[in-house]
C-alpha positions as CSV (number, residue, x, y, z in Angstrom):
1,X,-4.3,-42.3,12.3
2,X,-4.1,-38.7,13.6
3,X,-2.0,-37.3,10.9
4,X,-4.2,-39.2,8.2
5,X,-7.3,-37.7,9.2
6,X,-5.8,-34.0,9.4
7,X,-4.2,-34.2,5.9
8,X,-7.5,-35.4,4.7
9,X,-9.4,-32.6,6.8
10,X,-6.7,-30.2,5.3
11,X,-7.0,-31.6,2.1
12,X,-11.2,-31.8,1.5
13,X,-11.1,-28.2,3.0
14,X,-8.3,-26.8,1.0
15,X,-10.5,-28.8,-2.1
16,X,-13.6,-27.2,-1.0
17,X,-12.3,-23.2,-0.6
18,X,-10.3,-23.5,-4.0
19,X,-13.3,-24.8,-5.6
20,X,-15.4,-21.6,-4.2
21,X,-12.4,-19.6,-5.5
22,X,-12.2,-21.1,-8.8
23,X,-15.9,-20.7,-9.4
24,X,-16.2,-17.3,-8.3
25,X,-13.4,-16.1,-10.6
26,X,-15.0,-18.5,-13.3
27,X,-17.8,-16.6,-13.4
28,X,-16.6,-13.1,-13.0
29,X,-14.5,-13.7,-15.5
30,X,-17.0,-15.0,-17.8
31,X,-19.2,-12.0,-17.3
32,X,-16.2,-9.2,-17.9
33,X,-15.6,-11.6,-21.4
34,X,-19.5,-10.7,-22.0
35,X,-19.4,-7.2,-21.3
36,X,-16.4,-6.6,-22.8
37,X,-17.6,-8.1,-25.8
38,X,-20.9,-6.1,-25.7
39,X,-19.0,-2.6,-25.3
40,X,-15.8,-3.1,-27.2
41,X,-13.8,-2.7,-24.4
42,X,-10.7,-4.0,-23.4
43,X,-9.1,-4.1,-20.2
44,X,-5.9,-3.3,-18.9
45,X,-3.6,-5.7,-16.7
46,X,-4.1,-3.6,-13.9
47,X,-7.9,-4.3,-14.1
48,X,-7.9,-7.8,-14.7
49,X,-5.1,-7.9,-11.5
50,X,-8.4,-5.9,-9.9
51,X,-11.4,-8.1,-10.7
52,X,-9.2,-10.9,-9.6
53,X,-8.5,-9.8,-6.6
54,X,-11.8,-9.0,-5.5
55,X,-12.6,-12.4,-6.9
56,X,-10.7,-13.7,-4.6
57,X,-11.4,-11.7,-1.6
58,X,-14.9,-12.0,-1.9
59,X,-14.7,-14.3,1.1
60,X,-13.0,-12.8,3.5
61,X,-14.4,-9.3,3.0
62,X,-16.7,-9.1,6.4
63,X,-13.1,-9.8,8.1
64,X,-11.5,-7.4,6.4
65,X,-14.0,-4.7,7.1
66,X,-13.8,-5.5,10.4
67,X,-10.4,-5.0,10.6
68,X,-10.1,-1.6,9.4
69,X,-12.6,-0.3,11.9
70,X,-9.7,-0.8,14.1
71,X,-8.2,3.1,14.3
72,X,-4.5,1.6,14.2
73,X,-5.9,-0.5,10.8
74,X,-7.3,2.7,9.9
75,X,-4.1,4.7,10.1
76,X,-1.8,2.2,8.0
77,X,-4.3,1.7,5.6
78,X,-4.2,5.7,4.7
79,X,-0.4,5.2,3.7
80,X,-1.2,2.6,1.0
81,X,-4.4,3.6,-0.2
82,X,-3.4,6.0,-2.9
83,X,-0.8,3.8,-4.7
84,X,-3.6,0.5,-4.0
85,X,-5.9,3.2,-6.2
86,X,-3.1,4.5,-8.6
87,X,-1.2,1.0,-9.7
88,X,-3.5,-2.3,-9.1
89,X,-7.1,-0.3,-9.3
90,X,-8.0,-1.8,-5.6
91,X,-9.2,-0.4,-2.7
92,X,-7.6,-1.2,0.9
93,X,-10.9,-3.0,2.1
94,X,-10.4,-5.3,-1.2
95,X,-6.6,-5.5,-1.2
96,X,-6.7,-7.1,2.9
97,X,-9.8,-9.4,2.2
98,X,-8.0,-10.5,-1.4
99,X,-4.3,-11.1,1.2
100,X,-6.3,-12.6,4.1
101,X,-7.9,-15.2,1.9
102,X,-5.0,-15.9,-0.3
103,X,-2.4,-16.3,3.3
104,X,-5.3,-18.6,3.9
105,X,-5.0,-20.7,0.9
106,X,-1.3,-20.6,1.4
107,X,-1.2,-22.1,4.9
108,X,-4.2,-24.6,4.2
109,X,-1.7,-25.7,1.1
110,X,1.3,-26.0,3.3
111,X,-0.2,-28.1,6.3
112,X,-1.6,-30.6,3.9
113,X,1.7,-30.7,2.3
114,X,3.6,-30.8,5.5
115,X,1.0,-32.0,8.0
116,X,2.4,-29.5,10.6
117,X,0.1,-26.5,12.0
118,X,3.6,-24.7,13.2
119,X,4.6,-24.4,9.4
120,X,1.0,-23.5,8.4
121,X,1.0,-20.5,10.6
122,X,4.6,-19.3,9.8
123,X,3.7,-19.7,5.8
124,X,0.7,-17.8,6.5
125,X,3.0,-15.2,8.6
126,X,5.4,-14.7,5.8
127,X,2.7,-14.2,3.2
128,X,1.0,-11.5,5.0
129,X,4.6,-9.8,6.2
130,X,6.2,-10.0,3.1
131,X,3.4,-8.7,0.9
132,X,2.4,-5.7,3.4
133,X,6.6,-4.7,3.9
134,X,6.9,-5.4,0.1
135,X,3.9,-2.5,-0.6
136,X,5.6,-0.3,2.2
137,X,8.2,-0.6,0.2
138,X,6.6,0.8,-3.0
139,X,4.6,3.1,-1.6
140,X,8.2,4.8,0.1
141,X,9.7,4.8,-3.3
142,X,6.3,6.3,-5.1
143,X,6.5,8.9,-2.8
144,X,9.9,10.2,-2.8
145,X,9.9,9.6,-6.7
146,X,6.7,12.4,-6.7
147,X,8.9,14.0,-4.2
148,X,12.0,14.2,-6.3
149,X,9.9,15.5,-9.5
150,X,8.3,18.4,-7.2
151,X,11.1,21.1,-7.9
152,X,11.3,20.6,-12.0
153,X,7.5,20.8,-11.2
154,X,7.8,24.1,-9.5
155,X,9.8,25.1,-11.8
156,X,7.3,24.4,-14.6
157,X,5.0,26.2,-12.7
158,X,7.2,29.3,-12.2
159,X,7.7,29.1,-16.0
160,X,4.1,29.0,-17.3
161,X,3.0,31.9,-15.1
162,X,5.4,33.7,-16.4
163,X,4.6,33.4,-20.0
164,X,1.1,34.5,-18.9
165,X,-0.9,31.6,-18.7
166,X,-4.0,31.1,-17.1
167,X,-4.2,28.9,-14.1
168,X,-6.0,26.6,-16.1
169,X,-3.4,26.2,-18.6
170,X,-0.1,26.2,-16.1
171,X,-1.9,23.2,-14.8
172,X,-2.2,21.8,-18.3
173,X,1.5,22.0,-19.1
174,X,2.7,20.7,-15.5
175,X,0.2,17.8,-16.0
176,X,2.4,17.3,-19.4
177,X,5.9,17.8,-17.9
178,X,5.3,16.0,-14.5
179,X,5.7,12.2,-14.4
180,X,3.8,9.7,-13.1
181,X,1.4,10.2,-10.3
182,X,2.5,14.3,-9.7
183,X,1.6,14.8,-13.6
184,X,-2.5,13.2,-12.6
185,X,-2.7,15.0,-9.7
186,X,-1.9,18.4,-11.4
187,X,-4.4,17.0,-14.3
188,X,-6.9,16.4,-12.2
189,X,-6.9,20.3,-11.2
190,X,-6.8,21.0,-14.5
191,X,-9.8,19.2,-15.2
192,X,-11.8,20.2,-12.5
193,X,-11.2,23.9,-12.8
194,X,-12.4,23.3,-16.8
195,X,-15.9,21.7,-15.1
196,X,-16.3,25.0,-13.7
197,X,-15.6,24.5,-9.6
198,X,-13.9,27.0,-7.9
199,X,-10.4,27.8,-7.3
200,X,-10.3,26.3,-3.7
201,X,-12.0,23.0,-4.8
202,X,-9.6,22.2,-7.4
203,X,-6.0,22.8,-5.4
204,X,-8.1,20.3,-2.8
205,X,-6.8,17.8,-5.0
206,X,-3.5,18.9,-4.2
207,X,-4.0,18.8,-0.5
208,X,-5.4,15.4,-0.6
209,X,-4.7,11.9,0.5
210,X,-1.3,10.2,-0.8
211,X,0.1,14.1,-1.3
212,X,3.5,15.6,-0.4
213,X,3.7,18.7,2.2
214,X,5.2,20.8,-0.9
215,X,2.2,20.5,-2.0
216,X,0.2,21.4,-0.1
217,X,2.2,24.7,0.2
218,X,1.8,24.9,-3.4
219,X,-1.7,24.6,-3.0
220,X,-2.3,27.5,-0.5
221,X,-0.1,29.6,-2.1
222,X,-2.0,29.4,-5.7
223,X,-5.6,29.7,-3.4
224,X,-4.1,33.1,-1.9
225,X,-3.0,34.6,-5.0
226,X,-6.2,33.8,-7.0
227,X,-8.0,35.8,-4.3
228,X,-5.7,38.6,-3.4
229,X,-4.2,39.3,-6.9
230,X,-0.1,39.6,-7.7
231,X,2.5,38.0,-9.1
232,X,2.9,34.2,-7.9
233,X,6.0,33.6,-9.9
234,X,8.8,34.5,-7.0
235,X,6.7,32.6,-4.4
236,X,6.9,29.7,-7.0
237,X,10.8,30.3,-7.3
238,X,10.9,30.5,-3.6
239,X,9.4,27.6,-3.0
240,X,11.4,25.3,-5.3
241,X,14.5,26.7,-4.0
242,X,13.1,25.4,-0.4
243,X,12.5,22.4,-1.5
244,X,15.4,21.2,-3.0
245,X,17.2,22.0,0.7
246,X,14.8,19.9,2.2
247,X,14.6,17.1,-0.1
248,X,18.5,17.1,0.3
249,X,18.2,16.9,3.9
250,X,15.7,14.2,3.3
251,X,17.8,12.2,1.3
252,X,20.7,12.7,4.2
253,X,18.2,11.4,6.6
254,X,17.6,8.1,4.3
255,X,21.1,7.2,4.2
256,X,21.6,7.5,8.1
257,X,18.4,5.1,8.6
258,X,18.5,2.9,5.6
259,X,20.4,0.3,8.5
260,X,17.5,1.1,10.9
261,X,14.6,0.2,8.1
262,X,16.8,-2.8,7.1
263,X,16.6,-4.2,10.4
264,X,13.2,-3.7,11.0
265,X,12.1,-5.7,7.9
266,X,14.2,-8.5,9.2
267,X,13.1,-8.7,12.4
268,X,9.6,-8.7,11.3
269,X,9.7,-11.3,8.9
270,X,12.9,-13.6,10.2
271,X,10.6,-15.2,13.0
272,X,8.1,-16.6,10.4
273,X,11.0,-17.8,8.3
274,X,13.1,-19.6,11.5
275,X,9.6,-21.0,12.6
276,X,8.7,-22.6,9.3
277,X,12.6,-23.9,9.0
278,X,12.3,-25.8,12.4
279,X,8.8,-27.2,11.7
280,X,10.3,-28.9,9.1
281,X,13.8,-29.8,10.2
282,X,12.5,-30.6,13.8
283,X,8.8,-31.5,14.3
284,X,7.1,-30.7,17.5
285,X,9.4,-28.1,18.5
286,X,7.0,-25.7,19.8
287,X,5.4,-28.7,21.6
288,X,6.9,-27.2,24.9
289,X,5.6,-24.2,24.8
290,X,2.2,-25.0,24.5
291,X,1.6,-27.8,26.6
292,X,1.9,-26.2,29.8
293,X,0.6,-22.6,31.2
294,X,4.5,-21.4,31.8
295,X,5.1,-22.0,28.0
296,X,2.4,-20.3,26.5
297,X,3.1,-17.1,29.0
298,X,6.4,-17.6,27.6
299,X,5.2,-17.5,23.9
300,X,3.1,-14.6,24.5
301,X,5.6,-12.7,26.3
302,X,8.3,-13.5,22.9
303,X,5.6,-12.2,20.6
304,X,4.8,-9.6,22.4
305,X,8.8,-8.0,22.9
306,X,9.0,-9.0,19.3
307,X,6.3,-6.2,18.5
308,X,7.5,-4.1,20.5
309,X,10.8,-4.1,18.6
310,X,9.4,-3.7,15.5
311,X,7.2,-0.5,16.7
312,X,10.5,0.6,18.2
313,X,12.2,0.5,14.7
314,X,9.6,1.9,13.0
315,X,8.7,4.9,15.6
316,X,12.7,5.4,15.2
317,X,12.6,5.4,11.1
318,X,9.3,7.8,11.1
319,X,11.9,10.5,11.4
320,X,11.8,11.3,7.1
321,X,8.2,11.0,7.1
């Protein structure tokens, strides 16, 4: 009798959010079909991914907020921001509320599936660790890709100034011959000096959040030679030579910790993955530990070394950053 009430508890809930869900995105979606039909517009994957998200997230969005007031929150959301902006058009308070609510969906859907609370939490686990390791992931590989494209950039740079271009237009042609994000960023100081703000304003963008220390170096040293006058070229040609040393150091430094990062994503994410196996395979196995005071200390104190080895990793990996 106690399992058939929580499946149906778990199932009118589950019923319940989904239809929310499904009528919130219902009728944003209706509304972007009317306004897209009014303006002639058409959207982009990335923006339909972006209104669905925040469809979905709708919910959860106080929670969310909340969370990033925390300064830790605060600090990790900084890393991911800039690619959340550049390749699914969301911000971090939208891209946590739209993950909280769908982990919630997911472990609502797996303990009226399975009836076991143990597996609902570990789904719910491996949702949220495997979508925020799988973004640290591409925001690692955005940046050294910018990274990597910095001395051809440089070198673009040192190229166009030498022709005699304008700062205006050197920006122009490294916005053409830089790929991906590094070609925007120097496009966005393009446009900006063309609106007419000043020279320190526009390399700001350079300086900015989701940036690479070259740049910022690059930044500074365009800044000081608009104001004091000279020839920027050799500081250019300098400066890629510098960075190709340390990007080849940096790449020696991924090798040697690519074992480290390896086993910090499993150790993170293989407790979810053994929890949800032995919730199915053996029911009630984490009955012990929380039916007495000695098993939950127990618990708590396995979580909390389990954290602690994962910060541990990760302080050890922040070597390259």
């Amino acid at each position: 009798m106690g399992t058939v009430t929580i499946i149906g508890t778990c199932a009118v809930t589950f019923a319940a959010a989904s239809g929310t869900i499904l009528g919130r995105w219902a009728a944003m979606r209706a509304h972007r079909m009317h306004m897209r039909r009014a303006a002639g517009l058409k959207l982009d994957p990335s923006d339909r991914f972006a209104i669905r998200a925040k469809s979905l997230g709708h919910p959860c969005k106080p929670l969310a907020r909340a969370l990033l007031q925390i300064p830790k929150m605060q600090q990790l959301s900084k890393g991911i921001s800039p690619f959340l902006e550049a390749e699914w058009k969301l911000g971090t308070e939208a891209f946590l509320s739209a993950l909280i609510s769908f982990s919630l969906i997911t472990g609502i859907a797996a303990c009226a599936l399975t009836a076991s609370p143990a597996f609902a939490l570990a789904a719910m686990g491996i949702c949220m660790v495997g979508t925020w390791l799988y973004i640290r992931h591409r925001v690692e590989e955005d940046q050294q890709r910018m990274r990597s494209n910095i001395p051809n950039a440089l070198r673009s740079l040192t190229d166009s100034f030498r022709s005699g271009h304008s700062l205006v237009q050197t920006m122009q042609q490294a916005s053409v011959d830089a790929p991906g994000r590094l070609g925007e960023m120097f496009g966005t100081v393009a446009h900006s000096l063309e609106l007419g703000r000043t020279t320190s304003e526009s390399l700001a963008g350079l300086q900015g959040e989701g940036s690479a220390p070259e740049l910022a170096f690059v930044a500074v040293a365009l800044d000081v030679q608009h104001q004091s006058g000279g020839s920027i070229a050799p500081v250019m040609e300098s400066a890629r030579e510098v960075v190709e040393g340390e990007l080849e150091l940096l790449q020696t430094l991924h090798v040697q910790t690519a074992q480290a990062k390896l086993s910090a994503s499993i150790v993170t994410i293989m407790p979810f993955v053994l929890i949800a196996f032995f919730s199915l395979a053996s029911p009630g196995f984490l009955s012990p530990f929380l039916e007495s005071p000695l098993g939950i200390c127990l618990l708590a104190i396995a979580l909390c070394m389990q954290g602690a080895g994962v910060l541990a990793v990760r302080r050890i990996c922040k070597v390259d950053r």
